[in-house]
C-alpha positions as CSV (number, residue, x, y, z in Angstrom):
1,X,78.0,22.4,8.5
2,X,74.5,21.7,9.6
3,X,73.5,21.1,13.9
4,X,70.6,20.9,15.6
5,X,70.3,22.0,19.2
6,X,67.2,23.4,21.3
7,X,64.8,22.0,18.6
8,X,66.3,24.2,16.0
9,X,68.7,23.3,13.0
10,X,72.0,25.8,12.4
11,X,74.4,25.6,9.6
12,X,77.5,27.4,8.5
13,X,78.3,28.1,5.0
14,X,82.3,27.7,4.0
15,X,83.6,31.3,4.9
16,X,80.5,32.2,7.0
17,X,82.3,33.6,10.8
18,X,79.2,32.2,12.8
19,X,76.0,29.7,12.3
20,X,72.6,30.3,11.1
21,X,69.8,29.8,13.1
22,X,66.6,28.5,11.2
23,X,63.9,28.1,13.5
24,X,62.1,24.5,13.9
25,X,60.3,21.8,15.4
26,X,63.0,18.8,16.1
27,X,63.5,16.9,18.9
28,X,65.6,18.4,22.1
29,X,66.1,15.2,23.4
30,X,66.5,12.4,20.6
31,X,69.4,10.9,18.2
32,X,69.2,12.8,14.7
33,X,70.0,11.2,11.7
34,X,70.7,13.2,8.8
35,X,70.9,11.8,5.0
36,X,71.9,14.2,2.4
37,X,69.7,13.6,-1.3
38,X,70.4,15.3,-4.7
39,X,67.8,15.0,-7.2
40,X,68.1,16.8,-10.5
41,X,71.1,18.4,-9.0
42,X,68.9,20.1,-6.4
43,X,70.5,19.0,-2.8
44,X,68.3,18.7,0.4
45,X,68.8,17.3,4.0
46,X,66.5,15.1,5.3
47,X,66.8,14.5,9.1
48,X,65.0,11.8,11.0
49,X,64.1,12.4,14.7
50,X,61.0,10.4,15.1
51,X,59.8,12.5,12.5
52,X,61.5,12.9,9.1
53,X,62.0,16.8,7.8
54,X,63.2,18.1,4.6
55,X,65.7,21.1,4.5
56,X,66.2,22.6,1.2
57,X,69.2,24.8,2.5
58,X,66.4,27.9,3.4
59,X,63.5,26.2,5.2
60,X,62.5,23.0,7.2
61,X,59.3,21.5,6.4
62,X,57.6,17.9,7.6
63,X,57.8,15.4,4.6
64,X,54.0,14.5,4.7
65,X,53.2,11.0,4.7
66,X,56.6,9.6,6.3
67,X,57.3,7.0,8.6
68,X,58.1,8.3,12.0
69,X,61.6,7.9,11.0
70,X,64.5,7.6,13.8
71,X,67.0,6.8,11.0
72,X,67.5,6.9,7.5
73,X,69.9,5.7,4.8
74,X,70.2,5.9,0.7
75,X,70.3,3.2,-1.0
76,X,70.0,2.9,-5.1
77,X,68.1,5.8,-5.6
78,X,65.5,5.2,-2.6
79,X,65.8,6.4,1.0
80,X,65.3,3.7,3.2
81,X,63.9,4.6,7.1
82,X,63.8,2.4,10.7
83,X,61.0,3.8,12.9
84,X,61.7,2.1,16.2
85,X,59.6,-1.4,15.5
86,X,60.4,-4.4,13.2
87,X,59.5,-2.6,9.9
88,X,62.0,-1.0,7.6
89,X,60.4,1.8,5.0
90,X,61.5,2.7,1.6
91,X,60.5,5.7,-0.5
92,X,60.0,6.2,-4.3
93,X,62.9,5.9,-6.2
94,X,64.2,9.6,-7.1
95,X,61.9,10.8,-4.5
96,X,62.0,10.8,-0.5
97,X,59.0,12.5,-0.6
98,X,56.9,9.5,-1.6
99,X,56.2,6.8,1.0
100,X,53.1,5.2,-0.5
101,X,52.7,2.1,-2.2
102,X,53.2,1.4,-4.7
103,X,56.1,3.3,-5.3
104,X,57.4,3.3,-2.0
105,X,56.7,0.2,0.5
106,X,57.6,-1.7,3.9
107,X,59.0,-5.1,5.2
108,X,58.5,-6.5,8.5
109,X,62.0,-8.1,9.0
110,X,61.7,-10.9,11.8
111,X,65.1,-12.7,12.8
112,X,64.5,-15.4,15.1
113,X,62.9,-12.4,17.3
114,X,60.5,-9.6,17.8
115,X,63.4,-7.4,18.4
116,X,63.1,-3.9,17.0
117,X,65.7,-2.8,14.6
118,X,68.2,-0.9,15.7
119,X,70.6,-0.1,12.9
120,X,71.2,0.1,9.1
121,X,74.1,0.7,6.6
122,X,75.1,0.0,2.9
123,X,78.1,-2.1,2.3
124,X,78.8,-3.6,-1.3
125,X,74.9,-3.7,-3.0
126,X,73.2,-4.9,-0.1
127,X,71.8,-3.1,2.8
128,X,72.2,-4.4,6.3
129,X,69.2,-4.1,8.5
130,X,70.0,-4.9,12.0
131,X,68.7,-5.9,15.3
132,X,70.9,-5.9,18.7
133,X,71.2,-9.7,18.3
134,X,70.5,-10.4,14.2
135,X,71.7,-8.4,11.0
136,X,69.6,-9.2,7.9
137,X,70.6,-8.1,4.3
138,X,68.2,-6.2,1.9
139,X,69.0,-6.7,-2.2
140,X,67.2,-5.4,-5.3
141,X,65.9,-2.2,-6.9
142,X,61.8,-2.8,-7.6
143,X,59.0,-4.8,-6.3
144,X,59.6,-7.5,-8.3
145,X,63.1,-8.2,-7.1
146,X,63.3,-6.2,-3.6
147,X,63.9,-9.2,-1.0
148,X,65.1,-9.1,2.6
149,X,67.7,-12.2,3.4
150,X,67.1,-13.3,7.2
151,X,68.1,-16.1,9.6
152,X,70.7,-18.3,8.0
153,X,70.8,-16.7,5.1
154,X,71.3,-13.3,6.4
155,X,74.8,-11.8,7.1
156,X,74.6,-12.8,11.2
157,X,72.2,-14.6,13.0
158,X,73.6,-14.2,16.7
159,X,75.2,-10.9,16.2
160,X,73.8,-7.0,16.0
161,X,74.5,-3.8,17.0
162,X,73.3,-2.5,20.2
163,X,73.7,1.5,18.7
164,X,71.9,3.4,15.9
165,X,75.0,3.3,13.9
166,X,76.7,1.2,11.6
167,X,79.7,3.3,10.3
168,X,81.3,2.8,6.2
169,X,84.8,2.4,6.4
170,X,87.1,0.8,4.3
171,X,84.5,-1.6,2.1
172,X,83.0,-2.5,5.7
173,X,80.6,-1.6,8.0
174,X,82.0,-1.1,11.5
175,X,79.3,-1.2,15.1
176,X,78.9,-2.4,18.1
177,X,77.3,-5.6,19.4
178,X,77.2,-7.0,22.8
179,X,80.0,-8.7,22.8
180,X,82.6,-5.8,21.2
181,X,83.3,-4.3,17.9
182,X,82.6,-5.9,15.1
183,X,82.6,-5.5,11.0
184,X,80.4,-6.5,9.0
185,X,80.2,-7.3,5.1
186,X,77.3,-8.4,2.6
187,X,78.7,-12.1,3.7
188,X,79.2,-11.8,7.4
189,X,80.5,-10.7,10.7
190,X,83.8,-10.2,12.2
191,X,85.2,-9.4,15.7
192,X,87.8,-7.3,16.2
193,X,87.7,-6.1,19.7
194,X,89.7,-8.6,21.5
195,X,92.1,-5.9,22.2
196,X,90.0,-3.7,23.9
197,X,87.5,-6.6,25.3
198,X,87.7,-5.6,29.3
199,X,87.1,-2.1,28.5
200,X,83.8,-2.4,26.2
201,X,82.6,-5.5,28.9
202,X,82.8,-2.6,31.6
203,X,81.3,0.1,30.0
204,X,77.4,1.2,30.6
205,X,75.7,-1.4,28.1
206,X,72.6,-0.1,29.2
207,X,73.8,3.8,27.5
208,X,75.3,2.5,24.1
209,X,72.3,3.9,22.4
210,X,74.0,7.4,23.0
211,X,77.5,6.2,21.8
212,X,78.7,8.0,18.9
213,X,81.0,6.9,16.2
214,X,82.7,8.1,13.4
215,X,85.3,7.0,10.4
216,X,88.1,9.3,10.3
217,X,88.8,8.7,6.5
218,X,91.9,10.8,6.7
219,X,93.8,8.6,9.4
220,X,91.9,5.2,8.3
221,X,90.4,5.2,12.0
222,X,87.1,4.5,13.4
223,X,86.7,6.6,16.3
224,X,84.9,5.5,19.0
225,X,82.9,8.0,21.5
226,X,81.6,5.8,24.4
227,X,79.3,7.1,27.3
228,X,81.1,6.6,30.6
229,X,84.0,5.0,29.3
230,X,86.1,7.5,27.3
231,X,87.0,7.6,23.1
232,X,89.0,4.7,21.7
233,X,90.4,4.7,18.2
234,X,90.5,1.1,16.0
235,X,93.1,1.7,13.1
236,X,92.1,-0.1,10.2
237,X,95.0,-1.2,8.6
238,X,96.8,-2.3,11.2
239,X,93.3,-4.0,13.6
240,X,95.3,-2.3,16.5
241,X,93.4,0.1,18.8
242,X,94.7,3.3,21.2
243,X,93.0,4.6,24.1
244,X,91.4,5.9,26.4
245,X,91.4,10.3,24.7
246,X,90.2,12.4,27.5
247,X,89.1,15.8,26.0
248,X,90.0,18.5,28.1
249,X,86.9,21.0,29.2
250,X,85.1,17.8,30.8
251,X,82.7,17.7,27.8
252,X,81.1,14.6,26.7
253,X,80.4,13.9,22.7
254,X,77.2,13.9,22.0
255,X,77.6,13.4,18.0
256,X,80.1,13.6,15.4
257,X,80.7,13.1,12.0
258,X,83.2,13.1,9.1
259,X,83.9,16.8,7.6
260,X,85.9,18.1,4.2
261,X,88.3,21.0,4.9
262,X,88.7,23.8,2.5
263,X,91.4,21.7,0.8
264,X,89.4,18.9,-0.1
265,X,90.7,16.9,3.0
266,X,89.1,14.9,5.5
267,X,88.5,15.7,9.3
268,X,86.1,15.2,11.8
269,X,83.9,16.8,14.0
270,X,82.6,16.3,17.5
271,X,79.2,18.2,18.8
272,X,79.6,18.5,22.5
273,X,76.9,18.3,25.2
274,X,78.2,21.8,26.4
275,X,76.8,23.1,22.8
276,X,80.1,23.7,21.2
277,X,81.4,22.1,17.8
278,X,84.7,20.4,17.7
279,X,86.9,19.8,15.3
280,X,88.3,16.6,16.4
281,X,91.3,16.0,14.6
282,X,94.7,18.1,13.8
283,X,96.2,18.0,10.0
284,X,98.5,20.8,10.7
285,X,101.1,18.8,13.1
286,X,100.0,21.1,16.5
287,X,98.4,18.2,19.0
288,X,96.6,21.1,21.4
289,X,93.1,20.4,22.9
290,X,90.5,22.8,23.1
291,X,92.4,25.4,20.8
292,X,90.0,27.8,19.2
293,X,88.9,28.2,15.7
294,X,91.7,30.4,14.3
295,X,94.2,28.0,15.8
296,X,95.5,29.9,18.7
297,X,95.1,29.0,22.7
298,X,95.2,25.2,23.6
299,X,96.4,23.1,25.8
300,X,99.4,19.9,25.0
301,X,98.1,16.9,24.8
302,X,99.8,14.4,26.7
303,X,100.4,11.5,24.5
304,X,101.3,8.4,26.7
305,X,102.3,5.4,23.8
306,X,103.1,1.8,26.2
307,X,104.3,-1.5,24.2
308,X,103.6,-5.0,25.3
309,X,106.8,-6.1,27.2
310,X,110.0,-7.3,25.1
311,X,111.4,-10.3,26.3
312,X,114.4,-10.5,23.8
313,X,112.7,-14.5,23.0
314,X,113.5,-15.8,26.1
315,X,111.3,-15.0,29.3
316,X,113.4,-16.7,31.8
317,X,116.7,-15.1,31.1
318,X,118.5,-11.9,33.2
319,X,119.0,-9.7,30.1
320,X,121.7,-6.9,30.3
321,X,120.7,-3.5,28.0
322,X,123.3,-3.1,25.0
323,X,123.1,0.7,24.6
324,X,124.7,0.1,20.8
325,X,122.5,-0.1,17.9
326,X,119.3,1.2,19.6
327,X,117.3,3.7,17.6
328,X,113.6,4.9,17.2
329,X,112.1,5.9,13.7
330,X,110.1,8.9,14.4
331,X,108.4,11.7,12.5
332,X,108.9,14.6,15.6
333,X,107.5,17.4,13.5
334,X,109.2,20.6,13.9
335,X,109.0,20.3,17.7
336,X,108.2,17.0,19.0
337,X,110.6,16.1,22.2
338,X,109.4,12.9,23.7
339,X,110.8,11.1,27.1
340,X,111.4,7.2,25.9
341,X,111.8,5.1,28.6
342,X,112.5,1.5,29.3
343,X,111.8,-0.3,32.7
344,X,112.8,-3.8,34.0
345,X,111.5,-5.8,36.1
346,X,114.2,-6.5,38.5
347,X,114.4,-3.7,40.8
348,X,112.2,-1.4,39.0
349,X,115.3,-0.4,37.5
350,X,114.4,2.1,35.1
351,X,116.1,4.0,31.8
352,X,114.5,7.5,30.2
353,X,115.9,9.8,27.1
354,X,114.2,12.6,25.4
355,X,114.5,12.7,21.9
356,X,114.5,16.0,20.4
357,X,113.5,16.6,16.8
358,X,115.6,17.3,14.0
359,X,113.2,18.4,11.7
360,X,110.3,16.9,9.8
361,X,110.1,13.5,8.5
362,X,110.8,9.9,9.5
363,X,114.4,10.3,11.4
364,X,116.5,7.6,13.1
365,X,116.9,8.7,16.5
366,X,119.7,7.0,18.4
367,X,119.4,5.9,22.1
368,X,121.3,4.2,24.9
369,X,119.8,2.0,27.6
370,X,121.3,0.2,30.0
371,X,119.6,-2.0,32.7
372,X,118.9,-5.4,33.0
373,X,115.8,-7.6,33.9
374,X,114.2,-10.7,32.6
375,X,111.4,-8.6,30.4
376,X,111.2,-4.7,29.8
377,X,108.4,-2.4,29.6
378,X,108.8,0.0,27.0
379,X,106.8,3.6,26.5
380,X,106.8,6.6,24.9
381,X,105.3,10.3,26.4
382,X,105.1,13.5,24.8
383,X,103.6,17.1,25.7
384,X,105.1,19.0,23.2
385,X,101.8,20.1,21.5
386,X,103.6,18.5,18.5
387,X,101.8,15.3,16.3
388,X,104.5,12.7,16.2
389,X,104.4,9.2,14.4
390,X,106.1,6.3,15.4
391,X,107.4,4.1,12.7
392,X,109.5,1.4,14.2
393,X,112.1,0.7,16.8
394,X,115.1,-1.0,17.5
395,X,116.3,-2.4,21.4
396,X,119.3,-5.2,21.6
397,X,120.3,-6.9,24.5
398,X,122.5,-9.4,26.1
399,X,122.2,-12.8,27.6
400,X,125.9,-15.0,28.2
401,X,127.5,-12.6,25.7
402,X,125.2,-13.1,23.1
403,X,124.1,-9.7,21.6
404,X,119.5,-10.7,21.2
């Protein structure tokens, strides 16, 4: 685990009680990107902070002759660096050491604009290169085939991302544009924020350049830290998206990234801007915030889970509850005990039931709600300090003694 904070780079080895300071030169104030390179099956860091630094795992030294990197990216064999202006770098293949042509080189990539670039990512065998309005694709392997794709025939010509990050997941590259999340592939763009829309439109455009995200490989979610406005999750397989996580402590995330456990299994961690490091997920079914290292301490978190309303397929109908054949699937852990509750309309006539759990694994819990009301909000809330999963539920109803 490698941070940088106060201009000075700290790692902890696997086993290792504390971090390692290693004194250095970087930034206090700027975004960091980090790329790790193996040559020869010697691994090194490099970081990019307007300057780009090599770490062999003992000391940090200044690669002579760089860019003034900001960001950097691998990609077949060559890194591949954004300084801030129109022009994206590229080394020597086999050697990030080695800017100078002719066996490293530059393109000035102009999309409709003079726009600097602002992001870059590998997806399929192209690398993206993008602008906050434009992404442009970069193919080939040598000077005699290297070519940058722009306007029409790059991947977007009215769409970019508006943060330094353009996140890998699932065969994709997720970021953030100016009009919402999108993904993009070697062939083009697609939204899929519409969910979440009013929330991204109100947050402090001007700040996204200190957004952070990160690809939580192990729940197939792209986790989204935004300054001023919260963390929001988009689940890829499903294009659905949960929100807003409050972190108790009242720290905001500063960076994060994906991290392998000790068993070969993916998490995530969040750096805070209160100095500490997070880990930002749970695998071992306890949902407490703020617990410390060893796993004890913490505080529940309060999971509230609200449906779209349930209109039974007809809005205009006075529905009464049918309290048979009404059941939840849920995975309560050892200890999960939600409140379910259902609420109509007419009346603000309300239903709740807490479920408790009967052990792990998916279980049909039965319920019984009564009520009536043309439509009926349904939600689920939980402080047990337990991870539950929701897997399906069943409500009926009924409307001139039809069971719905």
């Amino acid at each position: 685990m490698v941070a940088i904070a106060g201009g000075n780079l700290y790692y902890q080895n696997e086993g290792d009680p504390e971090f390692t300071e290693v004194s250095a030169s970087f930034s206090e104030t700027a975004q960091v990107s980090f790329s790790p390179y193996i040559i020869g099956g010697n691994p090194a860091l490099y970081i990019a902070d307007g300057t780009l630094y090599r770490w062999d795992g003992t000391t940090v030294e200044e690669v002579s002759g760089a860019p003034a990197a900001t960001q950097v990216q691998v990609y077949k064999k060559r890194m591949f660096a954004l300084d801030g202006s129109t022009t994206v770098y590229w080394s020597r293949v086999d050697d990030p050491t080695d800017w100078a042509s002719p066996n490293g080189g530059q393109s000035n990539v102009e999309v409709y604009d003079s726009d600097p670039l602002t992001a870059l990512g590998v997806t399929g065998s192209s690398l993206l290169l993008a602008k906050k309005n434009t992404i442009a694709r970069f193919t080939g392997t040598s000077a005699q085939n290297i070519r940058v794709d722009q306007n029409t025939e790059g991947v977007s010509p009215n769409v970019g991302s508006i943060t330094p990050w353009m996140i890998p997941m699932d065969e994709a590259l997720f970021f953030i544009s100016d009009r919402g999340p999108f993904i993009a592939t070697e062939s083009g763009v697609q939204p899929v924020g519409m969910k979440v829309e009013p929330i991204f439109d109100a947050a402090e455009l001007g700040r996204f350049d200190e957004a952070s995200l990160v690809f939580n490989r192990y729940r197939r979610e792209v986790v989204c830290h935004l300054p001023g406005a919260g963390a929001y999750a988009f689940d890829t397989r499903t294009g659905g998206w949960y929100g807003e996580w409050e972190y108790s402590g009242q720290f905001g995330v500063a960076s994060s990234c994906r991290y392998e456990l000790d068993d070969g299994k993916e998490s995530i961690l969040l750096g805070g801007d209160d100095g500490y490091v997070r880990e930002g997920d749970s695998r071992d079914g306890s949902a407490r915030d703020d617990r410390l290292a060893d796993g004890s301490r913490g505080v529940p978190v309060e999971m509230e889970l609200y449906f779209d309303n349930v209109f039974f397929g007809d809005p205009s109908a006075v529905k009464l509850m049918n309290g048979a054949n009404q059941h939840f699937g849920l995975d309560l852990g050892n200890a999960g005990r939600p409140q379910i509750v259902v609420e109509s309309d007419l009346a603000g006539d309300t239903s709740s039931q807490q479920v408790v759990s009967g052990g792990p694994g998916v279980k049909q819990y039965a319920v019984n709600f009564g009520g009536y009301g043309r439509r009926m909000s349904v939600w689920v809330k939980d402080n047990s300090g337990e991870v539950i999963r929701l897997h399906g539920w069943t409500l009926s109803a009924r409307v001139s003694g039809r069971n719905l």
